[in-house]
PQR file of N, CA, C, O and H, with PARSE charges and radii, in Angstrom:
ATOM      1  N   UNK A   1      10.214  27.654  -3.662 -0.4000 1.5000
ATOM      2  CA  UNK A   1       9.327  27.128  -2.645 -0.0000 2.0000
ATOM      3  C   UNK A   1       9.945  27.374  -1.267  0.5500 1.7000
ATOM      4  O   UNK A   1      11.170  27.270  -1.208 -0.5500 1.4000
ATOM      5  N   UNK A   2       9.248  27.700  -0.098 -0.4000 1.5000
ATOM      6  CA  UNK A   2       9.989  28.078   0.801 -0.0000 2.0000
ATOM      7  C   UNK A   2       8.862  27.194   1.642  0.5500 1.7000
ATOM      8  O   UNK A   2       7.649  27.067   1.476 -0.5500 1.4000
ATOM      9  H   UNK A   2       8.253  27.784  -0.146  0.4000 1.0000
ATOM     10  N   UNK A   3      10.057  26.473   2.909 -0.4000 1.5000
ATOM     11  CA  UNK A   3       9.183  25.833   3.574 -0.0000 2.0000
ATOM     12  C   UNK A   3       9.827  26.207   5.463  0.5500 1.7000
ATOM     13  O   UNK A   3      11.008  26.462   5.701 -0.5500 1.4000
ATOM     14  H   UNK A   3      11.043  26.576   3.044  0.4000 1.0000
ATOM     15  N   UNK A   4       8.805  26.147   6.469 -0.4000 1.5000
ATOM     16  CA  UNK A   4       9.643  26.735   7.684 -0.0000 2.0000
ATOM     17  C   UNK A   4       9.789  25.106   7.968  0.5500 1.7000
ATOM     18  O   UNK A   4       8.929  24.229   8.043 -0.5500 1.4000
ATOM     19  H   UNK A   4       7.846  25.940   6.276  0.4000 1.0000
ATOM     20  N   UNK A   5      10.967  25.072   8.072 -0.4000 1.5000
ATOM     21  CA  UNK A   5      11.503  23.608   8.877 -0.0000 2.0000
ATOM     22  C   UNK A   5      12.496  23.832   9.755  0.5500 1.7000
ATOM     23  O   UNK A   5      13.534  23.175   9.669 -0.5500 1.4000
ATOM     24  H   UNK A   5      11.666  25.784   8.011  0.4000 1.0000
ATOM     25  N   UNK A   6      12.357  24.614  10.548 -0.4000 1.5000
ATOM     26  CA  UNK A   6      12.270  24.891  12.263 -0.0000 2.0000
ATOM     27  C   UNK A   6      12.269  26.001  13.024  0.5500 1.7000
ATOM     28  O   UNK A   6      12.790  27.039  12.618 -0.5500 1.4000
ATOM     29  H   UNK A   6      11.514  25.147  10.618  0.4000 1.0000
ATOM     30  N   UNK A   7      11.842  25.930  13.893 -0.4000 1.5000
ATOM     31  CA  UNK A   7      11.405  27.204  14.700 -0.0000 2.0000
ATOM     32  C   UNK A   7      11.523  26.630  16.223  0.5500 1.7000
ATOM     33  O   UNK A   7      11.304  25.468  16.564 -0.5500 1.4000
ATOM     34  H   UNK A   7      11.419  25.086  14.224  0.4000 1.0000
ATOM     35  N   UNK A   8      11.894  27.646  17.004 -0.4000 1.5000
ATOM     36  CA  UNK A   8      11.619  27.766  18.667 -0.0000 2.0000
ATOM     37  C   UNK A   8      10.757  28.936  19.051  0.5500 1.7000
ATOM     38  O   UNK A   8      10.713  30.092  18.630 -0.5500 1.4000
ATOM     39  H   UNK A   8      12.072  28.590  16.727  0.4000 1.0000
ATOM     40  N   UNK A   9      10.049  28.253  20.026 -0.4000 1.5000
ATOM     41  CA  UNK A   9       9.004  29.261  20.472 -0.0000 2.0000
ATOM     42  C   UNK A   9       9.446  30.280  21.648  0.5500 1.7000
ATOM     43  O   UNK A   9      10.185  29.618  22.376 -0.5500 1.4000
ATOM     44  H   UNK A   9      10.085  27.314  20.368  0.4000 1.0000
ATOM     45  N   UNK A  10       9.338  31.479  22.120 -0.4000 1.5000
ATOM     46  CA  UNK A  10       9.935  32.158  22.211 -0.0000 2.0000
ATOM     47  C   UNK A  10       8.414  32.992  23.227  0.5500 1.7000
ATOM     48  O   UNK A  10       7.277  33.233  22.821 -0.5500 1.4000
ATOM     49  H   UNK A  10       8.737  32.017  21.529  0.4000 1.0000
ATOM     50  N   UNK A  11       9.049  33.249  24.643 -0.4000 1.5000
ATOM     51  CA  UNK A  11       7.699  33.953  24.873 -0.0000 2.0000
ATOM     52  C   UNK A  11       7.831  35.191  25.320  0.5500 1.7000
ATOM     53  O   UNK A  11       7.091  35.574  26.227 -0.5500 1.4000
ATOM     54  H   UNK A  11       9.972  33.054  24.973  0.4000 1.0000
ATOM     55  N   UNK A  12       8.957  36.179  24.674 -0.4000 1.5000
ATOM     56  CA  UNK A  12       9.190  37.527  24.591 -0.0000 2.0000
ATOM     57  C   UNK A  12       9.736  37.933  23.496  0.5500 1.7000
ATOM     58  O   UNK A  12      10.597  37.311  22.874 -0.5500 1.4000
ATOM     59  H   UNK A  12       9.558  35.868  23.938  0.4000 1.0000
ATOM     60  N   UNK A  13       9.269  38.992  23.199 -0.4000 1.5000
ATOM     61  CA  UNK A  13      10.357  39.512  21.696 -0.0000 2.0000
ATOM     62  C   UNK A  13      11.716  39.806  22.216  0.5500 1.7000
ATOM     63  O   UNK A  13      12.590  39.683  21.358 -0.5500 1.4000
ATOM     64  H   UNK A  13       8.569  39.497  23.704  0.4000 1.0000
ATOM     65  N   UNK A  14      12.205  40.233  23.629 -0.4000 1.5000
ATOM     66  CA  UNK A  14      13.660  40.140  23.771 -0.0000 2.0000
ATOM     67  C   UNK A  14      14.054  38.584  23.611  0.5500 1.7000
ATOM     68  O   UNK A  14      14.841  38.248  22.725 -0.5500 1.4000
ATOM     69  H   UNK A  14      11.495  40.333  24.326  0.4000 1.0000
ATOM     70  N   UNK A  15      13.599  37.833  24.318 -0.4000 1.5000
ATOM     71  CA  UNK A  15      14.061  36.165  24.072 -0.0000 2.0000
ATOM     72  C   UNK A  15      14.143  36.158  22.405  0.5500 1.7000
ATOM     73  O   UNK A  15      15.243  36.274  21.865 -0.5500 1.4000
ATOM     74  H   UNK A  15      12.960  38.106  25.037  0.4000 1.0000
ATOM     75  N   UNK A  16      13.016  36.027  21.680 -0.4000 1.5000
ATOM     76  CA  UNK A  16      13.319  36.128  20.382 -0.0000 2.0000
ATOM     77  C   UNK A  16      14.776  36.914  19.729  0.5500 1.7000
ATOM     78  O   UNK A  16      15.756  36.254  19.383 -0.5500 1.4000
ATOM     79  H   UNK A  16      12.122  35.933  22.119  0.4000 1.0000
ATOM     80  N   UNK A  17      14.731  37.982  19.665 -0.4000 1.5000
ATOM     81  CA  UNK A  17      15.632  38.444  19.474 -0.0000 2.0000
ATOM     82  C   UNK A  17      17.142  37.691  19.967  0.5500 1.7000
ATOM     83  O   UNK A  17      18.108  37.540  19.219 -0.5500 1.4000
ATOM     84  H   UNK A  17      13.935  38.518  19.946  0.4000 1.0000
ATOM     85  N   UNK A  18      17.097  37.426  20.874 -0.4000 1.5000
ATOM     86  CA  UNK A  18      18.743  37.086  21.391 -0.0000 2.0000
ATOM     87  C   UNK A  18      18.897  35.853  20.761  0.5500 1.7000
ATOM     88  O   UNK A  18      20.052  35.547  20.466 -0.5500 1.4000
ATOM     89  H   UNK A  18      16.313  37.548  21.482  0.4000 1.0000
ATOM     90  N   UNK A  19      17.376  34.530  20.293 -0.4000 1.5000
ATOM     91  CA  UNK A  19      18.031  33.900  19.502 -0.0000 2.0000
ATOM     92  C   UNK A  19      18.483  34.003  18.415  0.5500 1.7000
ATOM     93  O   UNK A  19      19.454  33.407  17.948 -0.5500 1.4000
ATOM     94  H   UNK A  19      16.438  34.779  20.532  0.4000 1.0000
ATOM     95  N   UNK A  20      17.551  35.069  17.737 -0.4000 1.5000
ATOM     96  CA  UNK A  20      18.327  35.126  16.598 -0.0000 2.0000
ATOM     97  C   UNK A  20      19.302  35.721  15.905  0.5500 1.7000
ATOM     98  O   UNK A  20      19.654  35.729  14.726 -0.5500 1.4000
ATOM     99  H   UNK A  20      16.763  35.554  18.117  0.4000 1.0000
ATOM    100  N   UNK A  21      19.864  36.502  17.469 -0.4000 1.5000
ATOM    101  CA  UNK A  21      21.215  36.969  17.190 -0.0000 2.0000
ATOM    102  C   UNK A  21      22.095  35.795  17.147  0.5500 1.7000
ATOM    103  O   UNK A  21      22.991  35.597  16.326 -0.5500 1.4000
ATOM    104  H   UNK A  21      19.578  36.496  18.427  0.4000 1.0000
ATOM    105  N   UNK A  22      21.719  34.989  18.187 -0.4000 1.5000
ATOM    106  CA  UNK A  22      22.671  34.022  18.894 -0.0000 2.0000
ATOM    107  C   UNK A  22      22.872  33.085  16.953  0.5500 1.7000
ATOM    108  O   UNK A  22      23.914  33.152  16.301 -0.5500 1.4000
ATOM    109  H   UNK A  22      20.991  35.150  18.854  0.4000 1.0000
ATOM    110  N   UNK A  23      21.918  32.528  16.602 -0.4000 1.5000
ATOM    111  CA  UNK A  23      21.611  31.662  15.319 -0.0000 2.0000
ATOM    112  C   UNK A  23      22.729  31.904  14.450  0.5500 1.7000
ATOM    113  O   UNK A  23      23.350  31.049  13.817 -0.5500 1.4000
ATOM    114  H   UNK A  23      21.072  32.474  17.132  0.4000 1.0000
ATOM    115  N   UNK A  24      22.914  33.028  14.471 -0.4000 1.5000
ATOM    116  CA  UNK A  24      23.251  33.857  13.191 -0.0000 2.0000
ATOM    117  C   UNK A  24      24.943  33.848  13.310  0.5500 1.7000
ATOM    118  O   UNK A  24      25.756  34.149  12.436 -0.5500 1.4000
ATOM    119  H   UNK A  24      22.410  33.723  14.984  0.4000 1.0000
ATOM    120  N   UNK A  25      25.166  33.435  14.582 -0.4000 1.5000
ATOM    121  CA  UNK A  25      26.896  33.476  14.714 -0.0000 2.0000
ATOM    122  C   UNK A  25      27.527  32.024  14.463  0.5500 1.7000
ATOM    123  O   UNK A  25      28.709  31.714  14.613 -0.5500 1.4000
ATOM    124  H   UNK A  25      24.505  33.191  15.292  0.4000 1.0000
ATOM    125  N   UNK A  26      26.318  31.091  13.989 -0.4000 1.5000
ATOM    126  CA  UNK A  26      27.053  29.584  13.905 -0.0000 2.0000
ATOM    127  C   UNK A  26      27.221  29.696  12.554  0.5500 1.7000
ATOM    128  O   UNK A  26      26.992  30.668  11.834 -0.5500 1.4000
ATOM    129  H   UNK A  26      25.358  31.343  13.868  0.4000 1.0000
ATOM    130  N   UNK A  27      27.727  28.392  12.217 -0.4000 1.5000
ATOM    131  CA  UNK A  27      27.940  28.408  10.420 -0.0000 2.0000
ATOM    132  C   UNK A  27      27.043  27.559  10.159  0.5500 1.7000
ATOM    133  O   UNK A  27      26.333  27.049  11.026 -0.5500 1.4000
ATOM    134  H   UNK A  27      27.913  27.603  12.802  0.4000 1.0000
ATOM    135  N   UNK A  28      26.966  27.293   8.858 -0.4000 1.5000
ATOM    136  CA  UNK A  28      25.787  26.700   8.108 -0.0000 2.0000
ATOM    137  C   UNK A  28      25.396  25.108   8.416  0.5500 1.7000
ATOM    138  O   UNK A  28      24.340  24.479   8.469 -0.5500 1.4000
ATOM    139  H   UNK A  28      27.543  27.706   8.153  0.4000 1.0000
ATOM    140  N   UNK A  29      26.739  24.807   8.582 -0.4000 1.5000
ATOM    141  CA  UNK A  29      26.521  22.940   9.170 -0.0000 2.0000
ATOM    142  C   UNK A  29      26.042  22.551  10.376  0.5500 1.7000
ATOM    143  O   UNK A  29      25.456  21.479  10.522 -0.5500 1.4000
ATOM    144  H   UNK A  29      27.598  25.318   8.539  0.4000 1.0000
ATOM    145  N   UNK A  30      26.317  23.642  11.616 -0.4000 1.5000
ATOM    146  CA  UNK A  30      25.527  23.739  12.428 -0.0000 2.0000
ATOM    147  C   UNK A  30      24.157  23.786  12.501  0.5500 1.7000
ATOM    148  O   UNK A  30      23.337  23.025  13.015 -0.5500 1.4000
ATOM    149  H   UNK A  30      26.793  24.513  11.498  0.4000 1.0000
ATOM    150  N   UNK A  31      24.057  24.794  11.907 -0.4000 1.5000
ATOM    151  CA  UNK A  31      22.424  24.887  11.565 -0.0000 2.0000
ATOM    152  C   UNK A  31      21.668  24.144  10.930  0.5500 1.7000
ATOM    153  O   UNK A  31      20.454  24.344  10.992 -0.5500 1.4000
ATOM    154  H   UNK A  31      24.723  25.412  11.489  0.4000 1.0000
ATOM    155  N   UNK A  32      22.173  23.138  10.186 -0.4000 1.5000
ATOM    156  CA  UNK A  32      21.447  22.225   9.236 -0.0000 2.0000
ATOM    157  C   UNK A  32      21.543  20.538  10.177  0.5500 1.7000
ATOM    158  O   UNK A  32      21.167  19.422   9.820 -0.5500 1.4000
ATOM    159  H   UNK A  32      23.159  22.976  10.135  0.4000 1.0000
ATOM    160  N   UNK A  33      22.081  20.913  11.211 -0.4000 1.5000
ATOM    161  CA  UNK A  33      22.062  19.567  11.864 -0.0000 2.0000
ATOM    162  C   UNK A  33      21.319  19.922  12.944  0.5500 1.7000
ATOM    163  O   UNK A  33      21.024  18.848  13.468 -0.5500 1.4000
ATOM    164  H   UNK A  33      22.387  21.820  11.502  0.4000 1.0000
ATOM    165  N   UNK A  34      20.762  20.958  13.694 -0.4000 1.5000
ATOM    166  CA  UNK A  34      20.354  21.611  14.521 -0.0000 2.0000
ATOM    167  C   UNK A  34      18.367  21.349  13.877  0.5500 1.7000
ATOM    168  O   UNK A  34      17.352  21.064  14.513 -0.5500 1.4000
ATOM    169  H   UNK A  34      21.002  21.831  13.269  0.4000 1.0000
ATOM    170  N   UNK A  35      18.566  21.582  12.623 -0.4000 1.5000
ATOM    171  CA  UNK A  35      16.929  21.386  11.837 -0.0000 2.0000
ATOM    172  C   UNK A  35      16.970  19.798  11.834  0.5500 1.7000
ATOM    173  O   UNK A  35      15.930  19.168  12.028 -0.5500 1.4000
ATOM    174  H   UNK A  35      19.391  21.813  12.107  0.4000 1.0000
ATOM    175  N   UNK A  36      18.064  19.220  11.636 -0.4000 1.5000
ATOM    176  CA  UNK A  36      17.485  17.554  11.390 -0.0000 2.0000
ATOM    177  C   UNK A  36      17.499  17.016  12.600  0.5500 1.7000
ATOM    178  O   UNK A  36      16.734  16.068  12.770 -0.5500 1.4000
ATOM    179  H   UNK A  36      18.909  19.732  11.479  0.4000 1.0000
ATOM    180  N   UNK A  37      18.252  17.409  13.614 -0.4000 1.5000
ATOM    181  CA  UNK A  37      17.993  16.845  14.517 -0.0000 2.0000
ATOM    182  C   UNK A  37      16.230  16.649  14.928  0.5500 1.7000
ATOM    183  O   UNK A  37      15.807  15.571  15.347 -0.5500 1.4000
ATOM    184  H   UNK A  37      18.874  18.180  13.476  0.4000 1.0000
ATOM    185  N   UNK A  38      15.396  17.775  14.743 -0.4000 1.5000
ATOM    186  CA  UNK A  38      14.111  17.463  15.343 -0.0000 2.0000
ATOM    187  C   UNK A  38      13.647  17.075  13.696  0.5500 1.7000
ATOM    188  O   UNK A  38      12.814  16.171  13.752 -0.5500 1.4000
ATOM    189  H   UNK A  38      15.740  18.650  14.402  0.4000 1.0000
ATOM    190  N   UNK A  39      13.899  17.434  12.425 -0.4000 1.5000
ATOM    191  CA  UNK A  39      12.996  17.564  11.346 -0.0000 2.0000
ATOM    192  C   UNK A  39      14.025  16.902  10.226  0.5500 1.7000
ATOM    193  O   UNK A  39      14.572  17.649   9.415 -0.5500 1.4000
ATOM    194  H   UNK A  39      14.577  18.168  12.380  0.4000 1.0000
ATOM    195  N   UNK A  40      14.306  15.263  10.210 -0.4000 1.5000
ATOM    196  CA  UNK A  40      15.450  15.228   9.634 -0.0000 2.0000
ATOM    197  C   UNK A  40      14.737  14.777   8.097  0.5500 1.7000
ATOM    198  O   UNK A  40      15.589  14.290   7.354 -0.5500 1.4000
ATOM    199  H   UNK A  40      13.862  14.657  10.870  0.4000 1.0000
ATOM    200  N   UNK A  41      13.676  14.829   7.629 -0.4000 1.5000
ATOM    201  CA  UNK A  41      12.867  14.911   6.457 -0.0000 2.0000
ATOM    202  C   UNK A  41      12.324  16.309   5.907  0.5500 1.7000
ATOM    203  O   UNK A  41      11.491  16.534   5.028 -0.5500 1.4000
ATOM    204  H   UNK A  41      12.984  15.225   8.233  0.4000 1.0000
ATOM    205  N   UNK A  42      13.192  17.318   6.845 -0.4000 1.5000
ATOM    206  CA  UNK A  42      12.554  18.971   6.431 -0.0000 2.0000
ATOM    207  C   UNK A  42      11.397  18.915   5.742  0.5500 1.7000
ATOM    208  O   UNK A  42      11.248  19.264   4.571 -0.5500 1.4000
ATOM    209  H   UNK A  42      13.868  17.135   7.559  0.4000 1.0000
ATOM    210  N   UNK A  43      10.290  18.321   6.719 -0.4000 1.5000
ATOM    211  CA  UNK A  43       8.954  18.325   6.449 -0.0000 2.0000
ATOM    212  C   UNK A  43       8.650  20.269   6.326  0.5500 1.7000
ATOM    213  O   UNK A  43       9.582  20.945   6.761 -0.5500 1.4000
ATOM    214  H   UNK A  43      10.411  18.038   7.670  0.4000 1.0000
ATOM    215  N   UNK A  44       7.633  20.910   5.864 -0.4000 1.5000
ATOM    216  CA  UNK A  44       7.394  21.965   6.507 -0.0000 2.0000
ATOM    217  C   UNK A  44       6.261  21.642   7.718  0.5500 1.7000
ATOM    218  O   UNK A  44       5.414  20.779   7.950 -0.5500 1.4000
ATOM    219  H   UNK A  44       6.876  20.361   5.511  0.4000 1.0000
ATOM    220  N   UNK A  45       6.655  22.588   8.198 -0.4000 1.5000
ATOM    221  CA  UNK A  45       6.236  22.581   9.538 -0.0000 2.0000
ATOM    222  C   UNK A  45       4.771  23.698  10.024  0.5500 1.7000
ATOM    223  O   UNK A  45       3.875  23.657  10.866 -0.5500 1.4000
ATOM    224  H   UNK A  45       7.343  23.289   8.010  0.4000 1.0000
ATOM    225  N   UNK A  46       5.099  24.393   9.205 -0.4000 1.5000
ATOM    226  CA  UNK A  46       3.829  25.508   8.920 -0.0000 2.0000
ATOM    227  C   UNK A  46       2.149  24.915   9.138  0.5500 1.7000
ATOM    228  O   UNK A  46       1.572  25.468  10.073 -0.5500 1.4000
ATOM    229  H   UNK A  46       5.827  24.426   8.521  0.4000 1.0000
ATOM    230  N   UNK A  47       1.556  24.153   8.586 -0.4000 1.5000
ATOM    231  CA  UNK A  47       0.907  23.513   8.491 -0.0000 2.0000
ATOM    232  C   UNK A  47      -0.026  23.203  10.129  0.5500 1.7000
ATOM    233  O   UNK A  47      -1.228  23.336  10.355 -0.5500 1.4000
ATOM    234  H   UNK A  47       2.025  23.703   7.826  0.4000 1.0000
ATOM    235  N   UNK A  48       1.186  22.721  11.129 -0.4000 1.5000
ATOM    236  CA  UNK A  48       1.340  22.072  12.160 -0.0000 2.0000
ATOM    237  C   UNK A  48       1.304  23.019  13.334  0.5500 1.7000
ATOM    238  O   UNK A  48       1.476  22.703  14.511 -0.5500 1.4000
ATOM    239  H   UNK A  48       2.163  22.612  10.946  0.4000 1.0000
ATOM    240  N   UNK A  49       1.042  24.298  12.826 -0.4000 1.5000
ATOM    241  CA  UNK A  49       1.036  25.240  13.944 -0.0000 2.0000
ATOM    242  C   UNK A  49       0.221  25.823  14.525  0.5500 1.7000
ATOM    243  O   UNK A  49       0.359  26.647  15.429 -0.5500 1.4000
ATOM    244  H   UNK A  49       0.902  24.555  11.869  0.4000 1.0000
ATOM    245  N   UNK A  50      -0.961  25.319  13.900 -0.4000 1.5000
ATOM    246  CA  UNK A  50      -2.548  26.272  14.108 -0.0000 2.0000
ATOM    247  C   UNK A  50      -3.063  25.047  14.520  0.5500 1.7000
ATOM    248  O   UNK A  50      -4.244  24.955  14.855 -0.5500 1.4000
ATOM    249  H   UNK A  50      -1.073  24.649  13.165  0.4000 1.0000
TER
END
């Protein structure tokens, strides 16, 4: 089951890009406190976007 439980909106594909270069250089505990901070029930979020 795959669910998106978080995203930043991004209003260029270069901006995009640099985050997700930037994302990709933290380690995993970072990142999982970074999602609970806004989504700390890793609701999916998909749903909520349209």
């Amino acid at each position: 089951m795959k669910r998106l439980v978080w995203f930043r909106r991004c209003f260029t594909v270069v901006e995009a890009i640099w985050w997700e270069k930037r994302l990709k250089k933290y380690r995993r505990d970072w990142k999982i406190n970074l999602i609970e901070q806004d989504n700390p029930n890793w609701d999916d979020l998909y749903p909520n976007l349209f």
